[in-house]
DSSP file (Angstrom, degrees, kcal/mol; ACC not computed):
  #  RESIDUE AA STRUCTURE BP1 BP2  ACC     N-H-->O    O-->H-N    N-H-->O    O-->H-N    TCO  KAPPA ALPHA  PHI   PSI    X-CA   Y-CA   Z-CA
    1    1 A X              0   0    0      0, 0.0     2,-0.1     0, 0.0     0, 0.0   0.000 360.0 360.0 360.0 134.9    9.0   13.7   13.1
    2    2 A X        -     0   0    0     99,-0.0     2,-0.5     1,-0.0    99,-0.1  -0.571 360.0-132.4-102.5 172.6    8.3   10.3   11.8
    3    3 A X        -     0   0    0     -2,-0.1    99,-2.2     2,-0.0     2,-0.8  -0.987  16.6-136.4-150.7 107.9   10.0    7.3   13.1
    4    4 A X  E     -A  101   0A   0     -2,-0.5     2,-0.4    97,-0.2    97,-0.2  -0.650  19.8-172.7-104.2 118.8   11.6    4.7   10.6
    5    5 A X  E     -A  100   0A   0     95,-1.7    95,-2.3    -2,-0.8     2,-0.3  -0.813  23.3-137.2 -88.7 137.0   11.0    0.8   11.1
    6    6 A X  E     +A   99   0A   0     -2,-0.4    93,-0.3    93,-0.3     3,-0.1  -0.728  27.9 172.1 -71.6 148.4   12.6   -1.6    9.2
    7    7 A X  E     -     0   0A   0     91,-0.9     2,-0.3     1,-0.4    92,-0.1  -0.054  53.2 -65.4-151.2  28.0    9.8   -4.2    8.5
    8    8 A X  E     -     0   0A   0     90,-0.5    90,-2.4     3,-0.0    -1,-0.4  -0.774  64.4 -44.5 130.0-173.9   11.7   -6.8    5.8
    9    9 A X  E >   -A   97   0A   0     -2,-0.3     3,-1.2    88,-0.3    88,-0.2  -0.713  41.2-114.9-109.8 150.9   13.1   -7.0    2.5
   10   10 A X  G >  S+     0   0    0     86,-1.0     3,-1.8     1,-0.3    87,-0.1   0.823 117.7  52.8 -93.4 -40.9   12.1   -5.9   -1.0
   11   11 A X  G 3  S+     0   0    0     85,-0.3    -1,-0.3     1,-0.2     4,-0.1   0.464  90.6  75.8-102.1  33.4   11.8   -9.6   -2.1
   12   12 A X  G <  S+     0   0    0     -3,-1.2     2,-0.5     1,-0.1    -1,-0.2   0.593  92.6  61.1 -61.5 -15.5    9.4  -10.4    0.9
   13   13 A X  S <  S-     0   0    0     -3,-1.8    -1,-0.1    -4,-0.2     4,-0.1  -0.929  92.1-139.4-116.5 108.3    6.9   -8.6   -1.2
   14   14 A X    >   -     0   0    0     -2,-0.5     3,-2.8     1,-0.1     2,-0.2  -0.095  47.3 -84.4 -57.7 151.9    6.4  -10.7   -4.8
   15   15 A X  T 3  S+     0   0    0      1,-0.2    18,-0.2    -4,-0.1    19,-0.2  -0.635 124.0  16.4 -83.1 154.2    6.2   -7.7   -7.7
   16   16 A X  T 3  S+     0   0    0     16,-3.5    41,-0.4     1,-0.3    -1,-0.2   0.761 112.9 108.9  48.6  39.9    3.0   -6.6   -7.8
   17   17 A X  E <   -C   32   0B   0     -3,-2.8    15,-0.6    15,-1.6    -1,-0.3  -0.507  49.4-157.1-123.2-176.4    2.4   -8.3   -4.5
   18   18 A X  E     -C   31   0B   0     -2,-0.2    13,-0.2    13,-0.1     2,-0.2  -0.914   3.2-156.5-172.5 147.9    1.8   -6.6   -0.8
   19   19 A X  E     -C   30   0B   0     11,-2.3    11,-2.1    -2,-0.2     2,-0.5  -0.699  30.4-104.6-137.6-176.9    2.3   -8.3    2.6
   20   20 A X  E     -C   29   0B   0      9,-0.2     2,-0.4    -2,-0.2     9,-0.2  -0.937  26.4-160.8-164.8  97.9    0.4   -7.0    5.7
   21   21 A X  E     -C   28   0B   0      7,-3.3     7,-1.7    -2,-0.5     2,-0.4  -0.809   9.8-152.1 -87.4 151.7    2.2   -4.7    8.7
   22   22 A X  E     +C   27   0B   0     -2,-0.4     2,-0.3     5,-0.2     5,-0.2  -0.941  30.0 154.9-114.2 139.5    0.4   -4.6   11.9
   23   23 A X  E >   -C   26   0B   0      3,-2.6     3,-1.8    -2,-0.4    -2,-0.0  -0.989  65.2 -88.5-153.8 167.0    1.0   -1.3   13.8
   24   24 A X  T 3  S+     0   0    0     -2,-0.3     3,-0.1     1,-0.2    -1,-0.1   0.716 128.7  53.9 -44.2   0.0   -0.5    1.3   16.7
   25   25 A X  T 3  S-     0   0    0      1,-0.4     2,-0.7     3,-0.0    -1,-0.2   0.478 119.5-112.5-114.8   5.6   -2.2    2.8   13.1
   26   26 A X  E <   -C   23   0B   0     -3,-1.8    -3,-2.6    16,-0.1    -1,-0.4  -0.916  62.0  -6.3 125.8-134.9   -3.5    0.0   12.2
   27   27 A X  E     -C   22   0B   0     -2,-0.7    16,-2.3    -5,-0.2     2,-0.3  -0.993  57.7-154.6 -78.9 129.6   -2.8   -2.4    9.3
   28   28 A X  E     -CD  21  42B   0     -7,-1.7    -7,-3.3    -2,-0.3     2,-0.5  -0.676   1.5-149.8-116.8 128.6   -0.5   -1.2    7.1
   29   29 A X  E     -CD  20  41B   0     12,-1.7    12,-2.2    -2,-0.3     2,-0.6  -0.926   9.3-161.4 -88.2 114.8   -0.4   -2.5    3.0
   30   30 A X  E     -CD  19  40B   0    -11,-2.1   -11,-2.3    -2,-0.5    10,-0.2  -0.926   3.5-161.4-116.7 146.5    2.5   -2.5    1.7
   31   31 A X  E     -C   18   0B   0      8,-0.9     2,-0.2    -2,-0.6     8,-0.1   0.093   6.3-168.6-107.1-178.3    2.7   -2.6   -2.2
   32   32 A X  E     -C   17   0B   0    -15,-0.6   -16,-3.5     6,-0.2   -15,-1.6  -0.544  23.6-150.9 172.9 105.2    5.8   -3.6   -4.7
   33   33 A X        -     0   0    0      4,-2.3     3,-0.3    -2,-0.2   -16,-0.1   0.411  31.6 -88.1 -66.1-154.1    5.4   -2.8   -8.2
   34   34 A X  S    S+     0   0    0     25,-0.2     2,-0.8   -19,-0.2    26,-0.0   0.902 132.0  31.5 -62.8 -85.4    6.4   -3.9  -11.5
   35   35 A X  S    S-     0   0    0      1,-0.1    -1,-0.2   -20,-0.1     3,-0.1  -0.001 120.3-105.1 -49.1  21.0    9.4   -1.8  -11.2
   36   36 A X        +     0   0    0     -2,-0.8     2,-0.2    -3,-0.3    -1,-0.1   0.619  64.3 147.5 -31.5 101.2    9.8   -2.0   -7.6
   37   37 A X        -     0   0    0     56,-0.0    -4,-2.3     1,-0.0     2,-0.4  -0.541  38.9-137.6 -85.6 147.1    8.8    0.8   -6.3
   38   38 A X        -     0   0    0     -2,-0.2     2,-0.2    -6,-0.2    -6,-0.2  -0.864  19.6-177.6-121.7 153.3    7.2    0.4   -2.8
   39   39 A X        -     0   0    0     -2,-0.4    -8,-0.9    -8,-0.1     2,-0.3  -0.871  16.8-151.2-132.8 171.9    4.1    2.0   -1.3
   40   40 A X  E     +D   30   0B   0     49,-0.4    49,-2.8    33,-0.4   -10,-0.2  -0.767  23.1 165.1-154.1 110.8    2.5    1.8    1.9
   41   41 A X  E     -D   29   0B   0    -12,-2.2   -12,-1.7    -2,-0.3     2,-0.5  -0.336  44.5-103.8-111.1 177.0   -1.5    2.3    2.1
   42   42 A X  E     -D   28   0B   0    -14,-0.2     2,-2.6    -2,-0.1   -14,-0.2  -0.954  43.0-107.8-114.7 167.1   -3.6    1.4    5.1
   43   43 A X  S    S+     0   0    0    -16,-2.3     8,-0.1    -2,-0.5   -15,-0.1  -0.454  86.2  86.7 -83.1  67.6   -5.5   -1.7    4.4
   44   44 A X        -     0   0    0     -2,-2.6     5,-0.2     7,-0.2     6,-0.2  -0.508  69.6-130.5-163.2  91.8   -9.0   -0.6    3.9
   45   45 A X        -     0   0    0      5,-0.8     4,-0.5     3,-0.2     6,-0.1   0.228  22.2-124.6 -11.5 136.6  -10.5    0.6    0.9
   46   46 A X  S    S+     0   0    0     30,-0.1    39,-0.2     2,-0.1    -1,-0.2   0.508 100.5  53.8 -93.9  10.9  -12.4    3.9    1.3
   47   47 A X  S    S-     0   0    0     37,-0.1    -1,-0.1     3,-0.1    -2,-0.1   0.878 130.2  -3.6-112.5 -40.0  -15.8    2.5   -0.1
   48   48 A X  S    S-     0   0    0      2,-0.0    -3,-0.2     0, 0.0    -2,-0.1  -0.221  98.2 -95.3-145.5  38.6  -16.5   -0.4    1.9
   49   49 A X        +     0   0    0     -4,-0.5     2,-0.6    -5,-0.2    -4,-0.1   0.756  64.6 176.3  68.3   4.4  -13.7   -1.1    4.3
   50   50 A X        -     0   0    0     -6,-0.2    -5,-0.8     1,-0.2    15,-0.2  -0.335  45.5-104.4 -59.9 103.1  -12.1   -3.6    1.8
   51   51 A X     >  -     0   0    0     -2,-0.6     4,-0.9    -7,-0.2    14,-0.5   0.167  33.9-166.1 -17.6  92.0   -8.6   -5.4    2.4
   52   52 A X  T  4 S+     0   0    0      2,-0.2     3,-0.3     1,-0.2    -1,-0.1   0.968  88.3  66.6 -38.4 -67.7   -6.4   -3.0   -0.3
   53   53 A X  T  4 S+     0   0    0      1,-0.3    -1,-0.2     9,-0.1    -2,-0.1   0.802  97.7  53.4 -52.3 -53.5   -3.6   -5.9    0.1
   54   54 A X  T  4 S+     0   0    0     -3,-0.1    -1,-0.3     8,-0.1    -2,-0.2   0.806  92.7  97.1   2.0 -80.2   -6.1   -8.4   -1.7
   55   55 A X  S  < S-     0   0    0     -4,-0.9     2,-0.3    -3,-0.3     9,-0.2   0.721  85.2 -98.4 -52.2 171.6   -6.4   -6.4   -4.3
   56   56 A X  E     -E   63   0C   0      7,-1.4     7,-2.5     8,-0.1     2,-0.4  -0.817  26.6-145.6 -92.5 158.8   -4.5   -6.4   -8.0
   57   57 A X  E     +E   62   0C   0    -41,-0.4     2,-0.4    -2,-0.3     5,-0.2  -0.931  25.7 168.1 -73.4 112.4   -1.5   -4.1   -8.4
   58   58 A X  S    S-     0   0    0      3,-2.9     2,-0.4    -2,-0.4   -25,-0.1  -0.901  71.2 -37.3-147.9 100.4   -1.4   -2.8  -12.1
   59   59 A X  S    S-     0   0    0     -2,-0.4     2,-0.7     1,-0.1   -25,-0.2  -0.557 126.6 -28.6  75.6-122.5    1.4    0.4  -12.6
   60   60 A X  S    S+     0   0    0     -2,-0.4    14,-0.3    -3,-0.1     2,-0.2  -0.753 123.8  96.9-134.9  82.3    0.9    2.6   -9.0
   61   61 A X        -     0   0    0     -2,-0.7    -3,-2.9    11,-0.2     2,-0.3  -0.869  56.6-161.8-159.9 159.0   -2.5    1.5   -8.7
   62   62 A X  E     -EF  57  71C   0      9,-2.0     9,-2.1    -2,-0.2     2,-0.5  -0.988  14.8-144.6-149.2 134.7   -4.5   -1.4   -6.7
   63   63 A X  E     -EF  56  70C   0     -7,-2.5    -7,-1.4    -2,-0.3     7,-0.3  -0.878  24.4-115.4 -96.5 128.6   -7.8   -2.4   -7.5
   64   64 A X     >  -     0   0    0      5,-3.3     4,-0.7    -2,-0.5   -12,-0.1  -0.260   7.2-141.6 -15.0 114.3  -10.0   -3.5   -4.5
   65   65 A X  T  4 S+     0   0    0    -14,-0.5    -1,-0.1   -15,-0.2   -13,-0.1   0.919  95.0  60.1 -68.9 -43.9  -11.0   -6.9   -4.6
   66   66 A X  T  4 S-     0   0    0    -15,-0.2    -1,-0.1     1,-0.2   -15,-0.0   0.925 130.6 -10.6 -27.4 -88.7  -14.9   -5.8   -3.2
   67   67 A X  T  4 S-     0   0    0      2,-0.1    -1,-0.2   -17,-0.0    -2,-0.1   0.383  92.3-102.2-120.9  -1.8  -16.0   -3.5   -6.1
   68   68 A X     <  +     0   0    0     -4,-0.7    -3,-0.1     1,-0.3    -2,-0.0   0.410  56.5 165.1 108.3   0.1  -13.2   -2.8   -8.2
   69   69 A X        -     0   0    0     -6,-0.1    -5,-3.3     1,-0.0     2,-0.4  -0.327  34.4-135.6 -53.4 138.7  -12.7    0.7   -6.8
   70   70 A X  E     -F   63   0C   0     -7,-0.3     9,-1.4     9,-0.1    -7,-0.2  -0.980  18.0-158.7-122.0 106.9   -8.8    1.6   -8.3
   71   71 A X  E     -FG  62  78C   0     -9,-2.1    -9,-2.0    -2,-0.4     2,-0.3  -0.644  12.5-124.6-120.0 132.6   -7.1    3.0   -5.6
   72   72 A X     >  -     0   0    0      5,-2.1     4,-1.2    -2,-0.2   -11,-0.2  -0.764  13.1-158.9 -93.3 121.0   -3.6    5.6   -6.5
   73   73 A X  T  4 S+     0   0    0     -2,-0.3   -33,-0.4     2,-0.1    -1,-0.1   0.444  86.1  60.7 -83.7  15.6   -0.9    4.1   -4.6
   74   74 A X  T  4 S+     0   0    0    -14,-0.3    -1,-0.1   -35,-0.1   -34,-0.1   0.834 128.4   5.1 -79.1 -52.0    1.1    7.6   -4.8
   75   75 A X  T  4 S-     0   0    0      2,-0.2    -2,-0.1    12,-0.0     3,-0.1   0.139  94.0-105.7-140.7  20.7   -1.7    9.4   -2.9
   76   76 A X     <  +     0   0    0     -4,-1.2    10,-1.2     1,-0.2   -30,-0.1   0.285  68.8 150.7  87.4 -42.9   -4.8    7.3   -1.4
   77   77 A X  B     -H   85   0D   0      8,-0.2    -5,-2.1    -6,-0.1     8,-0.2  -0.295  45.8-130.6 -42.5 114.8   -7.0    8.5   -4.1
   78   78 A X  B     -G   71   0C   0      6,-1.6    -7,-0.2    -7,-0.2     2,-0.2  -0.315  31.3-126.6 -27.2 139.2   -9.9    7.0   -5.6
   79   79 A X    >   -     0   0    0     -9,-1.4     3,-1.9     4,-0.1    -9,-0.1  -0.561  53.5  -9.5 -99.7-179.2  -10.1    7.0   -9.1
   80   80 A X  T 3  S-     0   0    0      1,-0.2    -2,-0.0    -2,-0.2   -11,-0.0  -0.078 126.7 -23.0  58.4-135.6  -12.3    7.9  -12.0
   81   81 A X  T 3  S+     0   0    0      2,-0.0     2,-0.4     1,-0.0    -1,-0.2   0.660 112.2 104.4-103.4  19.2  -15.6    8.8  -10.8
   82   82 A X    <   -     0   0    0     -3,-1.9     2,-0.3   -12,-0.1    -4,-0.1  -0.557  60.3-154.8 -79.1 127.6  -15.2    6.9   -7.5
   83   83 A X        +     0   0    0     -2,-0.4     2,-0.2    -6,-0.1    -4,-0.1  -0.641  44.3  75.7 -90.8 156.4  -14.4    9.7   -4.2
   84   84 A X        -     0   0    0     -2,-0.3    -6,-1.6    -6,-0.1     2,-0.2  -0.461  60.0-113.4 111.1-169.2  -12.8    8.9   -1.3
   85   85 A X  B     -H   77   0D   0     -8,-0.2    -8,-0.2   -39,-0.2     2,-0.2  -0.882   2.9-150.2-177.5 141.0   -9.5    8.2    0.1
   86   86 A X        -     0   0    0    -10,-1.2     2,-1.0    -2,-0.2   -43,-0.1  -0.515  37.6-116.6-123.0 120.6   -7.0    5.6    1.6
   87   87 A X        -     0   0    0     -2,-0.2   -11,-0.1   -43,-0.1   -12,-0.0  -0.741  28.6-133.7 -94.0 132.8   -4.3    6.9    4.1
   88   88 A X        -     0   0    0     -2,-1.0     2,-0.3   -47,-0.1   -47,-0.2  -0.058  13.6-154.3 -53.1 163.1   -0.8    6.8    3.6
   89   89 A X        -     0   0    0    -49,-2.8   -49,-0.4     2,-0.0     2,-0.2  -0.859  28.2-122.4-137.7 147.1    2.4    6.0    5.1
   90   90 A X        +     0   0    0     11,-0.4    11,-0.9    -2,-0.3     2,-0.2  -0.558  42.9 174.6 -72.2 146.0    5.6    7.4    4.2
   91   91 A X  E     -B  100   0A   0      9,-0.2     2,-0.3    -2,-0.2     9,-0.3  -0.898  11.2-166.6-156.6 167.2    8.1    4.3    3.2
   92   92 A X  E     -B   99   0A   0      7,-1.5     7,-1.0    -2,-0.2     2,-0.4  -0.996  19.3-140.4-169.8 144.2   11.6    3.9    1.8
   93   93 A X  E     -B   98   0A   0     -2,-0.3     2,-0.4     5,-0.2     5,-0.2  -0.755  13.4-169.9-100.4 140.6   13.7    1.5    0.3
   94   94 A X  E >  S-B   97   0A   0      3,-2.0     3,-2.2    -2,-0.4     2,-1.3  -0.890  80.0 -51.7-130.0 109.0   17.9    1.5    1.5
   95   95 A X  T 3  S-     0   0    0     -2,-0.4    -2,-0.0     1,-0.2   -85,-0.0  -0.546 124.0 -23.7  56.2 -89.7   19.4   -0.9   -0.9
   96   96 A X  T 3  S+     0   0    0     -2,-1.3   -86,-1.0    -3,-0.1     2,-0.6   0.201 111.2 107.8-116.5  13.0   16.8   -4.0   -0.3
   97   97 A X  E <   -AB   9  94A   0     -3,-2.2    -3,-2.0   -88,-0.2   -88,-0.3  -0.809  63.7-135.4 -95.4 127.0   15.7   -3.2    3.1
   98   98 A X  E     - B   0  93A   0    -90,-2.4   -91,-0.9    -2,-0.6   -90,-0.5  -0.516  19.4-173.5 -53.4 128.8   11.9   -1.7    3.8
   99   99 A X  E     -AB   6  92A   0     -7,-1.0    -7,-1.5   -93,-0.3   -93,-0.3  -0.967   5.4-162.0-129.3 134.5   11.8    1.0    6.1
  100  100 A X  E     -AB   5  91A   0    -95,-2.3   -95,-1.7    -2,-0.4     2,-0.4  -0.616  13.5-140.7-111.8 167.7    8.3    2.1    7.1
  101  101 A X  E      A    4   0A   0    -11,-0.9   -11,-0.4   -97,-0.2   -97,-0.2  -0.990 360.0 360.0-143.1 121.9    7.6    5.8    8.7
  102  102 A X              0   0    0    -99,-2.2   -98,-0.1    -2,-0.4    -1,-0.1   0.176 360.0 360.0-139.3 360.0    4.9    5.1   11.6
């Protein structure tokens, strides 16, 4: 059973921005798209340990600022013909408030 934090407001996070939870799991990225939609990765690339929240946001993907590995912010995934994978955090918007699931 997951446990929902509030951690802020939808316009603490610019669109296509990401601001930086700290929790027992680690650091948490959390994303805000075009359309803002929110995601919540942890903040380390799955090729070289690279800060995700750096990175650019383009649609529900975030490129790595390291090597350009294009990371799905739906599911963690590497894209293309890059493997690995990013985990995720459940998160949810109620009206403009952030709720994170840690």
């Amino acid at each position: 059973m997951s446990n929902w934090t509030e951690i802020g407001n939808l316009n603490d996070i610019p669109r296509l921005g990401s601001r930086i939870v700290t929790t027992k799991e680690g650091d948490i990225a959390i994303f805000r798209t075009a359309n803002d939609t929110v995601f919540a990765l942890h903040d380390q690339c799955p090729h070289k340990q690279g800060a995700l929240s750096q990175g650019i946001v383009h649609g529900s993907h975030v490129t790595c600022p390291l090597h350009s590995w294009v990371i799905s912010l739906e599911d963690g995934e590497a894209q293309g013909h890059d493997t690995g994978c990013t985990k995720t955090f459940n998160v949810k918007l109620d009206g403009e408030r952030i709720f994170l699931a840690v």
